[in-house]
C-alpha positions, 0 to 999 in steps of 0.5 A: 062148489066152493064158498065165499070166505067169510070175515066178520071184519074186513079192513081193505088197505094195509098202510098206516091206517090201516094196520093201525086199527088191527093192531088196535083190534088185536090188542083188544082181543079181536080179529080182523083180516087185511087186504092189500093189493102189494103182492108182498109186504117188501113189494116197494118202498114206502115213501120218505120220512113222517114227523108224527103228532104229539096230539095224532100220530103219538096217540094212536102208537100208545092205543096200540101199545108200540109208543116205546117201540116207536121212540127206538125209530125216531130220526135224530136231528129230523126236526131241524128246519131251514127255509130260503128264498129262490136266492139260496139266501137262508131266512130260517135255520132251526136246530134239532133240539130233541124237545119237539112235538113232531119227531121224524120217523122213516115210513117204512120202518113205522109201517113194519112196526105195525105189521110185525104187531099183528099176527102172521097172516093176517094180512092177505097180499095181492089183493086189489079190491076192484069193487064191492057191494052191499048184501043186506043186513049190514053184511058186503062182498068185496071183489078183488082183481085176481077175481076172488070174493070175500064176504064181512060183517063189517067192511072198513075202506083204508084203500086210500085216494081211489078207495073202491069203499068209498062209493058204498057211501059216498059220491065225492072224488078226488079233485086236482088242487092245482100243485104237482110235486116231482119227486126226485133223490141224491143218494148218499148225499153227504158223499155225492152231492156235498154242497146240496147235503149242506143246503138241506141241513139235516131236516126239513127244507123249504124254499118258495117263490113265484108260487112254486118252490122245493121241499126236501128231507134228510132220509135215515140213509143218507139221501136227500127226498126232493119234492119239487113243486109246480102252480101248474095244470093238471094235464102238464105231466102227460106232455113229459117223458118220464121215463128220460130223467134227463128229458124229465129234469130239464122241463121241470128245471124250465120253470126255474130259470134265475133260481140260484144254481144251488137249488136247481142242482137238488133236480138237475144232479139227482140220481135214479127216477124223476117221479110226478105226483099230482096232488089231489084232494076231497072236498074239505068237510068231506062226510056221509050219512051211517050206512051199515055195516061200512065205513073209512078211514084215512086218505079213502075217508078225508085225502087232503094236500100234505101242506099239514103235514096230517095224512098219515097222522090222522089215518092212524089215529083214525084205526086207533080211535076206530078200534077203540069204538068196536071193542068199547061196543061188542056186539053193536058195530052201529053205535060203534060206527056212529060214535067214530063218525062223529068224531071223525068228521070235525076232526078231519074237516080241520085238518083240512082246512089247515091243508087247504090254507097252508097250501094257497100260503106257500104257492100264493103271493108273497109266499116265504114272508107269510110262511115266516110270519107263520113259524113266528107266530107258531113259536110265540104261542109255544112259549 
């Protein structure tokens, strides 16, 4: 008869957040072990580019002690910012100056930042939690896809929006907002696509209208990381093949129609696959009442729409302040728990809200003046 392995800390999701707090633990002297369901840590990409927080993601990298690693991996020039009208014409176009609060850093190379800080093996790989259970006493078993088990003390749900920690404490789920990205690519773009390179500038890129709009970046390799965004009903995706990039590209540059050419091209010329993400949230003030032994960080404790741009930022301050409370509090995980909950749950209800209102601006009426009237307000309280 073979025994269950045995945890006393059990962080289901090896992103940001979650690698976060066991960097955090290891710093401190405490081990945890990670699941994540990628089969291996260069299983996929991990998405585009992040600007991380000065008053989030930043303090989170000193709690683990990588801030000067992470100042090696900044993106020069990614805080630039440009936002047009539906017209190509330019409203805004802000330089990089290399003073601002939210430096641009690629995903992937920030995640292998944190996996290369903690020991080798601490992270198991495919392992897909399917769902989990309370055993008494604080203690919970956690069942993975392949059909093993394991058993921990403490149980931390980092496994982001369908996070299978999450019903141990919690009946909320996701909703729709009522936006759908498609996302799409031009690689090499200064090469292959010059006229879209020299649109997008080398930053961020907005352009809105009509409640709809693209929101693109300048990648560290060159490429340009499209997010096409549609006011549109959550089932709209099921009626396109994907899989036809042509077929794909044509149904979403349907709503389109009189948009400058310039704009259009960032969909109609891209390379590679054309990719829909519905956007969902929690319920802004999402919380839960203490349950022993378990609680959540990240996507899985507070998803919101990205329009705050505070995702990955405030999962990893979550695992940092998280791991702060266990080794601040040994031997009483509870008081631990309570203490990051506190915080947490303030913490993230703003951050929500601020999503939730950014995203009834940028897809509302008159969306591009009240976006403008936003930055200028931003830069005068700045100054």
């Amino acid at each position: 008869m073979t025994t269950t392995p045995h945890h006393p800390i059990a962080i289901i999701g090896g992103g940001l957040g979650g690698l976060t707090l066991a960097r955090v633990l290891h710093v401190n002297g405490i081990e945890a072990a990670v699941f994540d369901l990628d089969p291996s840590a260069n299983a996929r990409t991990q998405g585009g580019m992040l600007d991380i927080h000065e008053d989030s993601g930043q303090v989170a990298l000193r709690a683990a002690g990588l801030y000067d690693e992470f100042r090696t991996l900044i993106h020069s020039g990614g805080q630039a910012m440009r936002i047009v009208d539906p017209q190509g014409t330019v409203h805004l176009a802000e330089d990089d100056g290399g003073t601002g609060g939210r430096p641009e850093v690629d995903r992937g190379q920030l995640r292998d930042l944190l996996l290369n800080s903690i020991p080798a093996g601490a992270v198991c790989w495919g392992k897909k939690a399917s769902g989990a259970r309370a055993l008494g006493g604080g203690r919970h078993e956690v069942t993975f896809a392949d059909g093993t088990t394991i058993t921990t003390d403490l149980l931390v749900g980092a496994d982001g929006a369908w996070s299978r920690i999450r019903p141990l404490i919690s009946d909320a789920c996701p909703a729709y907002t009522g936006i759908s990205f498609v996302e799409t690519d031009l690689l090499e773009a200064d090469t292959h696509h010059p006229a879209s390179a020299a649109l997008i500038g080398g930053g961020f890129f907005i352009c809105l209208g009509d409640h709809k709009g693209f929101l693109a970046h300048r990648e560290t390799d060159g490429s340009l990381h499209v997010y096409t965004a549609l006011t549109i009903g959550e089932d709209w995706p099921d009626g396109i093949d994907f899989t036809e990039p042509e077929t794909a590209k044509k149904a979403v540059l349907a709503h389109f129609e009189g948009w400058d050419e310039s704009l259009r091209a960032l969909v109609a010329d891209a390379d590679g696959s054309v990719a829909p993400r519905r956007i969902q949230a929690l319920p802004v003030g999402h919380r839960w009442d203490r349950v022993p032994g378990v609680t959540l960080l990240g996507d899985a404790a507070h998803l919101m729409s990205p329009f705050a741009g505070e995702g990955a930022n405030l999962a990893m301050l979550d695992g940092a302040e998280l791991g702060r409370a266990i080794a601040a509090h040994p031997g009483d995980t509870e008081v631990a728990l309570a203490g990051y909950e506190q915080a947490l749950f303030p913490r993230s209800e703003a951050s929500a809200t601020e999503s939730a209102a950014n995203s009834e601006l940028m897809f509302g009426d008159n969306a591009l003046r009240g976006l403008l009237t936003q930055f200028a307000s931003h830069h005068q309280s700045a100054h």
